[in-house]
TINUBA-379950 format. One record per residue (C-alpha): x, y, z; residue number from 1. Coordinates in Angstrom, 3 decimals, padded with zeros to 6 digits, always signed. Layout:
<atoms>
X_Y_Z_NUM;
...
</atoms>
This chain:
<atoms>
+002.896_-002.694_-008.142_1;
+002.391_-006.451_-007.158_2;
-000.393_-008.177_-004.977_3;
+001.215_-010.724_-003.052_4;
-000.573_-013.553_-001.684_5;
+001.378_-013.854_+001.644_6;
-000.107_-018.027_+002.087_7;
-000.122_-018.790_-001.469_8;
+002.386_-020.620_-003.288_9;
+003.207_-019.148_-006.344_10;
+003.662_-021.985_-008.804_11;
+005.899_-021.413_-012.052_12;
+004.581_-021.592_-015.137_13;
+004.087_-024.732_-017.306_14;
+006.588_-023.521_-019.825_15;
+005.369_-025.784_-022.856_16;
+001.715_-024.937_-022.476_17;
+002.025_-020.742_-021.916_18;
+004.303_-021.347_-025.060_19;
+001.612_-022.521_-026.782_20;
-000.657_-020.414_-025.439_21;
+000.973_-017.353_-025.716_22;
+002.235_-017.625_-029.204_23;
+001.533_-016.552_-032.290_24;
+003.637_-016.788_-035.574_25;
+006.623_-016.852_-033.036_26;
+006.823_-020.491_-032.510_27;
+010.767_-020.258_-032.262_28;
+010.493_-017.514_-029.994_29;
+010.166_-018.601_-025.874_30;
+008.276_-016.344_-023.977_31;
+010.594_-017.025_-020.743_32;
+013.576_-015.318_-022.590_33;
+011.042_-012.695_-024.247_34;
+013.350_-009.819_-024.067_35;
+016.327_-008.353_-022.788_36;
+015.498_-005.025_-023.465_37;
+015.463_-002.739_-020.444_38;
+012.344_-000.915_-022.542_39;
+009.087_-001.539_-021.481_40;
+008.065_-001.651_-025.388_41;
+006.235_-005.045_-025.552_42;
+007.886_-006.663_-028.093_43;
+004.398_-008.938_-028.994_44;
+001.679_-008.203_-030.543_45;
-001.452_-007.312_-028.960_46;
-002.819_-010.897_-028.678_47;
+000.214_-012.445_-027.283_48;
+000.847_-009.213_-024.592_49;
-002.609_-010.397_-023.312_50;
-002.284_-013.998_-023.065_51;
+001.057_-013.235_-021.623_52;
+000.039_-010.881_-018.652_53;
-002.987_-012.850_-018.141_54;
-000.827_-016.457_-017.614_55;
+001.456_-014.418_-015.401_56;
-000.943_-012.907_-013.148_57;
-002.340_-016.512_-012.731_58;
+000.922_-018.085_-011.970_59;
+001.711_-016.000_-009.543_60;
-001.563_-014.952_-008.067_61;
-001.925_-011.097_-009.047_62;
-004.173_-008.843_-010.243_63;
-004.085_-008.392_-014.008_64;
-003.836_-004.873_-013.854_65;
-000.555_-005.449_-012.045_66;
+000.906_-007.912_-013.561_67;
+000.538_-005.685_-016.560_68;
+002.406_-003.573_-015.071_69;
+004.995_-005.924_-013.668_70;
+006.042_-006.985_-017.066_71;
+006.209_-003.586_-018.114_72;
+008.925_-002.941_-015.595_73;
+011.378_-005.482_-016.334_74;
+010.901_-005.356_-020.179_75;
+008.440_-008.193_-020.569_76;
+010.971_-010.296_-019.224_77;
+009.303_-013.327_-017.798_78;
+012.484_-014.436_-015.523_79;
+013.430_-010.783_-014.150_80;
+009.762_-009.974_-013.286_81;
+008.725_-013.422_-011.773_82;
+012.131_-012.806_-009.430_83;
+010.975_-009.644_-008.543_84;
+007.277_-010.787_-007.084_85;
+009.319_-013.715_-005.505_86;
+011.397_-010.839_-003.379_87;
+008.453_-009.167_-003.238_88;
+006.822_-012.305_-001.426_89;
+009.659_-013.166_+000.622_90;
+009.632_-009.401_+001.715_91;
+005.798_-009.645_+002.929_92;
+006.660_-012.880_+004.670_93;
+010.033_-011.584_+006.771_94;
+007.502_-008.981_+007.899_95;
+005.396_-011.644_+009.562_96;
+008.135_-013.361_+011.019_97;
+009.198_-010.209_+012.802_98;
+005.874_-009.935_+014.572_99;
+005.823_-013.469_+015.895_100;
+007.293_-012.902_+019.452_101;
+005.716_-010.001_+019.917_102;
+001.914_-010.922_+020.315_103;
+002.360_-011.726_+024.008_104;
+003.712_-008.500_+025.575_105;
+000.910_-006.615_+025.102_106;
+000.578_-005.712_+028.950_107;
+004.086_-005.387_+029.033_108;
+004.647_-002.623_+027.463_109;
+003.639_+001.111_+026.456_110;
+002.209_-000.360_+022.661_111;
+001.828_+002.672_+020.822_112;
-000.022_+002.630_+016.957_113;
+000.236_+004.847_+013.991_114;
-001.511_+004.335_+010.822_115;
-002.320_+006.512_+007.607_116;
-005.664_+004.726_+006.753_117;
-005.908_+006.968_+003.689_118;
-009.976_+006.738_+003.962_119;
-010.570_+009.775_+003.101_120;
-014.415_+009.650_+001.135_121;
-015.504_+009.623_-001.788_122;
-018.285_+010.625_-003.813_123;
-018.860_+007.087_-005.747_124;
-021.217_+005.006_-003.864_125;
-018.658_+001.906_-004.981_126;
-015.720_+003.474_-003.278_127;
-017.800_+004.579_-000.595_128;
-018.370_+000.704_+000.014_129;
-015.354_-000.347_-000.405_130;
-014.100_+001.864_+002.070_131;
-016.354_+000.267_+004.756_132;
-015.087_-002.517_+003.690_133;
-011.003_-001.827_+004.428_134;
-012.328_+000.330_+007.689_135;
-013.903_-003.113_+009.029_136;
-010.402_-004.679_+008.562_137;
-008.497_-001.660_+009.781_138;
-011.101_-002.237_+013.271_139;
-010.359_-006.086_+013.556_140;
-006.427_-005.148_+013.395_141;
-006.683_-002.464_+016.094_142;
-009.074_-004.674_+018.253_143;
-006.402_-007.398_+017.568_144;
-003.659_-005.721_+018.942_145;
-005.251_-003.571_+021.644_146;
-002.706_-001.170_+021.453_147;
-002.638_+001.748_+024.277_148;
-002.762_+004.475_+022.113_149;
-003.868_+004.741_+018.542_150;
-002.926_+007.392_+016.081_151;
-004.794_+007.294_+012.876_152;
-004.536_+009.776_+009.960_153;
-006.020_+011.016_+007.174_154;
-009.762_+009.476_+008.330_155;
-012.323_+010.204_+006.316_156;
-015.919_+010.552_+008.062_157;
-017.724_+006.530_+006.997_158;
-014.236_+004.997_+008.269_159;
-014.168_+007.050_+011.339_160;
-018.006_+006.714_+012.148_161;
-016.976_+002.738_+011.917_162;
-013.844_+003.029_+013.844_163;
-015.355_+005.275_+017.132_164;
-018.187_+002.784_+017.344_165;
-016.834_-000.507_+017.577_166;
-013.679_+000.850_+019.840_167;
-015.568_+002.511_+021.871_168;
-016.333_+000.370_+024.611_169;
-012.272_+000.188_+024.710_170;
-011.392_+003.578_+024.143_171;
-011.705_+007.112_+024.381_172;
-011.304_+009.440_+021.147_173;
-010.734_+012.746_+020.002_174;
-010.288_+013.883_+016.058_175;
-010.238_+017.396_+014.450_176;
-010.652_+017.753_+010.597_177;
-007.484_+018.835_+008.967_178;
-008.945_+019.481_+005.464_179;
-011.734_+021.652_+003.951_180;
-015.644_+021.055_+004.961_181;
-015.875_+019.274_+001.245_182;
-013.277_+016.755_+002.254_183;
-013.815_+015.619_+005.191_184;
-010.682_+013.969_+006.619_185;
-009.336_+013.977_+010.009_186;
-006.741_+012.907_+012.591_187;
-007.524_+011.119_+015.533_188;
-006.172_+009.958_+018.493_189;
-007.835_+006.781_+020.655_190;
-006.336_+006.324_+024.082_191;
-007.380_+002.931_+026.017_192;
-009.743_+003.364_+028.623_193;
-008.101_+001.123_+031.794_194;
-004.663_+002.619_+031.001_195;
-004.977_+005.829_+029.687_196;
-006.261_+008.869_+031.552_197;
-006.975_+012.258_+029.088_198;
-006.184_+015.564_+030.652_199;
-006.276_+017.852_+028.562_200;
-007.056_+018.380_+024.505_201;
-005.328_+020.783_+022.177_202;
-005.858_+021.894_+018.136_203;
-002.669_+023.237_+017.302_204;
-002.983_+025.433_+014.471_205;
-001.226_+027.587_+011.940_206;
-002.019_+031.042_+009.917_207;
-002.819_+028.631_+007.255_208;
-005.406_+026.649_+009.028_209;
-003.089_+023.461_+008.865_210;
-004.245_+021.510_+012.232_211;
-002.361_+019.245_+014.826_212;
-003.991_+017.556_+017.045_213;
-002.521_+017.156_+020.834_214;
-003.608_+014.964_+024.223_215;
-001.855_+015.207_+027.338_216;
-002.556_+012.026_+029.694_217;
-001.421_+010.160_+032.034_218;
-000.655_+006.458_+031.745_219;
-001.399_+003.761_+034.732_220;
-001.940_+006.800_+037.092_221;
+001.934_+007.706_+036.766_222;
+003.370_+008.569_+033.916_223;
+002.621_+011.850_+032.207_224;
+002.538_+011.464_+027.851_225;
+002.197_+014.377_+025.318_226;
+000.658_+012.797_+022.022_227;
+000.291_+014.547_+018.968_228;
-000.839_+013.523_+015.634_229;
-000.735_+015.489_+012.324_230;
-000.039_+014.938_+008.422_231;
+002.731_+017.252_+007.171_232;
+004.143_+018.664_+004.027_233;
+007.454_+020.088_+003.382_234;
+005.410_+023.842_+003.956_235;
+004.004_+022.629_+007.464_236;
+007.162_+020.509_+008.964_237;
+008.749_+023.413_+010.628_238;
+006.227_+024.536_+012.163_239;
+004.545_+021.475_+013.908_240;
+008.450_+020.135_+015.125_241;
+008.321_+023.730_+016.893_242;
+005.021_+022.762_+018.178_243;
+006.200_+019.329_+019.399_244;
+009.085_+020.866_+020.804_245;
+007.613_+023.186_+023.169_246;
+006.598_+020.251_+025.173_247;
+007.035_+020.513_+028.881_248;
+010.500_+018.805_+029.529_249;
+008.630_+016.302_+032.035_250;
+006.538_+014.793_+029.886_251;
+007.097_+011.808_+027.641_252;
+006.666_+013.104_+023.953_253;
+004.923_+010.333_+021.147_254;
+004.211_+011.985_+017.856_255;
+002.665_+009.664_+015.067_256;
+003.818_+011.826_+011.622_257;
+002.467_+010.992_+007.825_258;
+003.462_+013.000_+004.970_259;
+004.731_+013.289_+001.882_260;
+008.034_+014.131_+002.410_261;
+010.675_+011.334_+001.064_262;
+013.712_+010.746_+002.407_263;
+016.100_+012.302_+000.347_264;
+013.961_+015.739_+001.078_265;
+013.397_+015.237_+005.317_266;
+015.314_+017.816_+007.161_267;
+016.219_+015.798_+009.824_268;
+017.368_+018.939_+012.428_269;
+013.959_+020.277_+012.220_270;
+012.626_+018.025_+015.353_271;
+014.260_+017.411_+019.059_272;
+012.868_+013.770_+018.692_273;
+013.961_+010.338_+018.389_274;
+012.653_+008.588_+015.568_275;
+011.743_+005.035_+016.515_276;
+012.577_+002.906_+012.892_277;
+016.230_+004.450_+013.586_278;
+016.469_+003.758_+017.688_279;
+015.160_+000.049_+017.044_280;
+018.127_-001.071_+014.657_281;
+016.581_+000.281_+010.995_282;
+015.687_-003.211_+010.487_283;
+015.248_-003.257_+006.666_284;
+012.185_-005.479_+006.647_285;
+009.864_-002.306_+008.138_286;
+011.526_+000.782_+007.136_287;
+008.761_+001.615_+003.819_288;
+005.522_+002.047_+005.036_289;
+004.254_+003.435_+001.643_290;
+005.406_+000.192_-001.008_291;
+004.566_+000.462_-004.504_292;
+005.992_-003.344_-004.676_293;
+004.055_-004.876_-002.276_294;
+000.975_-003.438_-001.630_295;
-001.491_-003.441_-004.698_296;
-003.681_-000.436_-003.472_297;
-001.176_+001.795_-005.045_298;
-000.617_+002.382_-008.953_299;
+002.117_+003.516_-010.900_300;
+005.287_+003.453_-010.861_301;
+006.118_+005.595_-007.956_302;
+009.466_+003.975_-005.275_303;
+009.134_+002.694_-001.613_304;
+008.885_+005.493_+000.976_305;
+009.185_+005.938_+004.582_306;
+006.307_+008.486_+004.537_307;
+005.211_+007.752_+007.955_308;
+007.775_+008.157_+011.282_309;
+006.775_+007.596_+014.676_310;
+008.611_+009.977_+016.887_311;
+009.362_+010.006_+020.668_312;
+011.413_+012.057_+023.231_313;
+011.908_+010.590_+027.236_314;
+010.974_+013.050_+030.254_315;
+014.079_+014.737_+031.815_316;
+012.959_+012.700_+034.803_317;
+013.479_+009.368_+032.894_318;
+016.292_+009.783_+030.932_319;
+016.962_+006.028_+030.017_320;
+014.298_+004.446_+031.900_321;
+011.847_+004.373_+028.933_322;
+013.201_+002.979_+025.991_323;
+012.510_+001.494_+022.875_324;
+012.121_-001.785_+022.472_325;
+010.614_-002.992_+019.248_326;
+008.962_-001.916_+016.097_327;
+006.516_-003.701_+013.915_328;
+004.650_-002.757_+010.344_329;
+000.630_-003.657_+010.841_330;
-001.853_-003.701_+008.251_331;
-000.512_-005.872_+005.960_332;
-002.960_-008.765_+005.765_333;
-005.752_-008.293_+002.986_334;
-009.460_-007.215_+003.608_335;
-011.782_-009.875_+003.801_336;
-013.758_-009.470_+000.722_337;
-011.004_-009.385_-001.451_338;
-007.773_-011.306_-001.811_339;
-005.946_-008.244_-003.387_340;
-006.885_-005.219_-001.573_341;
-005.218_-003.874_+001.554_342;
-006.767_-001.899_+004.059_343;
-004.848_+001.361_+003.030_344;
-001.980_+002.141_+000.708_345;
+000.190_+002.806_+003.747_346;
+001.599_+000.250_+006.386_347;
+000.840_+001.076_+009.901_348;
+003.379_+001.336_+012.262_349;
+003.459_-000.191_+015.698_350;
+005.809_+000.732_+018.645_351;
+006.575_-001.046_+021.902_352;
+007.949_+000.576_+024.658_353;
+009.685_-000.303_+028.132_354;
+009.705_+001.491_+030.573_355;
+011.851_+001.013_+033.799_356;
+010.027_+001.978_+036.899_357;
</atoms>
C-alpha cells in the first residue's frame, strides 16, 4: 500500500500552499479535514483528487500510485492517512532496531535464511530487467549476512542463474522446479561450504507432481540437519508435514515454508514442528512477512499475512541443547535503482540458533 522511505523524513505539508494548490471553487473547504466519510468516494473533483494525491505522495515520499491509494483507504482524509504512513514508518524502523545486536554473532550461531523472492519470470523484457535488478539486491543481502543455510522460494530461472553464480564460491546449491516447464520457478536450498557438509539430496513428490525439496547434512562435522524447502497450498499442507515428519528422530529438522495459507485458515496440528516466530516471543514487529502497508511491491488492498513460517524440531539426542534464540525479517531495504521497489513482495525471514554442545 505505502512506500516508506526508512531514512527520509517525512515533512508535513505546508497547509496554506496545498490549500491553494489543491483547490478549486472550494476555497472554504480545507483539504486537511477533507472528509469524514469512511467511503473512499473522493469527494473532489477530478482536478483537485490529482493535485491532492500528487502533494501527498510528495510530502511523504511515496509513489503516486500509492498514495492514490492511501487516500482512498481512509476516505481522502488527509490526517487519518498521513497517521497511517507515519505507523507505517515507525513499523519499518522498529524492524531495524531489532536487527542491531545481531550482526556480530554470525559464527555464533546455526543462522538459518528463508526467503520467498517471488522472481518468478516473465515474458516482458522490462520485468525481465527489473528482476535482475531486485535479484542483485536479494545477492548483496545474502552475501551480507552469510547465513549457513539459505532457503529461497519461488526462484524463477534469471534470479537463480544470478544467485548460484555470485554465491558460489561460498556455497553449495541444489533447486528442483516446482511449477510447469512454461514457468519456470524453483526452490532451492544453498548450504555454506566451510560449515555445511551435503549428504544426501531428495525430491519429495506427490501424485500431483507438487515437489519438496530435501538435504540431509551435517554441520561442523557433528551435527546431523534435515532441511526441506517447499511452497504449499491448503491442497499440499498435509501431505508435505507428513513428509517432514517422517524425519529420522536424530536429526535436527529446519523447514523454510511459503504459501498462501493465512492465518485464520493454518491447521496448526498438521506438523510435529516448532514454529520459530512463536518459540522467539511473537514479537509483533516481524510476525507479517507478506505487508500490503509497508512494502510497495504489492497492490491492492489485500491485509498483512504471515505467509511464510520457518519451522524446526531438536534431535531426540538434544532435547534442549539447541534452541532458539532470535528471529529477524531481512529484505527490507530498497533495490538500488529505485527508491520504491523492494526486492520481493515478501520479507525474508532469518533464524539464529544456539546450540549447547
Amino acid at each position: 500500500m505505502t512506500s516508506i522511505s526508512i531514512d527520509d523524513d517525512c515533512q508535513i505539508l505546508d497547509d496554506k500552499h496545498d490549500e491553494e494548490k489543491c483547490s478549486d471553487n472550494d476555497t472554504d473547504k480545507s483539504i486537511t479535514s477533507s472528509t469524514s466519510d469512511s467511503s473512499n468516494e473522493c469527494p473532489f473533483n477530478a482536478e483537485i483528487s490529482s493535485k491532492l494525491s500528487t502533494a501527498f505522495a510528495k510530502a511523504t515520499g511515496i509513489d503516486i500510485e500509492f498514495a492514490i491509494q492511501l487516500l482512498k483507504d481512509h476516505g481522502w482524509n488527509i490526517d487519518q492517512a498521513l497517521k497511517a504512513t507515519y505507523e507505517a514508518k515507525e513499523h519499518a524502523q522498529t524492524i531495524i532496531s531489532t536487527k542491531e545486536n545481531w550482526k556480530k554473532t554470525n559464527e555464533k550461531y546455526l543462522k538459518i535464511f528463508s526467503w520467498n523472492t517471488d522472481t518468478t519470470d516473465c515474458d516482458e523484457i522490462e520485468l525481465n530487467d527489473l528482476i535482475e535488478q531486485r535479484a542483485e539486491t536479494i545477492i548483496e543481502i545474502l552475501l551480507r549476512e552469510k547465513p549457513d543455510v539459505i532457503l529461497l522460494q519461488q526462484v524463477g530461472t534469471v534470479a537463480l542463474t544470478l544467485i548460484i553464480t555470485y554465491l558460489s564460491s561460498l556455497y553449495d546449491d541444489e533447486s528442483v522446479q516446482i511449477d510447469s516447464p512454461n514457468n519456470c520457478n524453483y526452490v532451492s536450498i544453498f548450504t555454506r561450504k566451510s560449515l555445511v557438509k551435503k549428504k544426501n539430496i531428495s525430491i519429495i513428490s506427490n501424485e500431483d507432481n507438487w515437489k519438496m525439496l530435501k538435504i540431509e547434512v551435517e554441520y561442523k562435522d557433528s551435527l546431523k540437519l534435515d532441511l526441506f524447502n517447499a511452497v504449499i497450498d491448503e491442497n499440499t499442507s498435509s501431505f508435505c508435514f507428513e513428509q517432514i515428519n517422517e524425519t529420522n528422530p536424530d536429526h535436527i529438522v529446519i523447514s523454510g515454508i511459503s504459501s498462501k495459507i493465512s492465518e485464520n485458515s493454518w491447521d496448526f496440528n498438521m506438523c510435529d514442528l516448532n514454529d520459530l516466530w512463536e518459540k522467539t516471543g511473537k514479537q509483533p514487529e516481524v510476525t507479517y512477512t507478506y505487508d500490503p502497508e509497508l512494502n510497495s511491491n504489492i497492490s491492492g488492498n489485500e491485509k498483512p499475512e504471515r505467509y511464510d513460517r520457518l519451522f524446526y524440531r531438536t534431535s531426540t539426542s538434544l532435547n534442549d541443547q539447541f534452541k532458539p534464540i532470535h528471529m529477524e525479517l531481512e529484505g527490507i531495504q530498497h533495490i538500488k535503482t529505485s527508491d520504491r521497489i523492494f526486492p520481493s513482495t515478501h520479507w525474508a525471514i532469518q533464524g539464529y540458533f544456539d546450540i549447547d554442545s
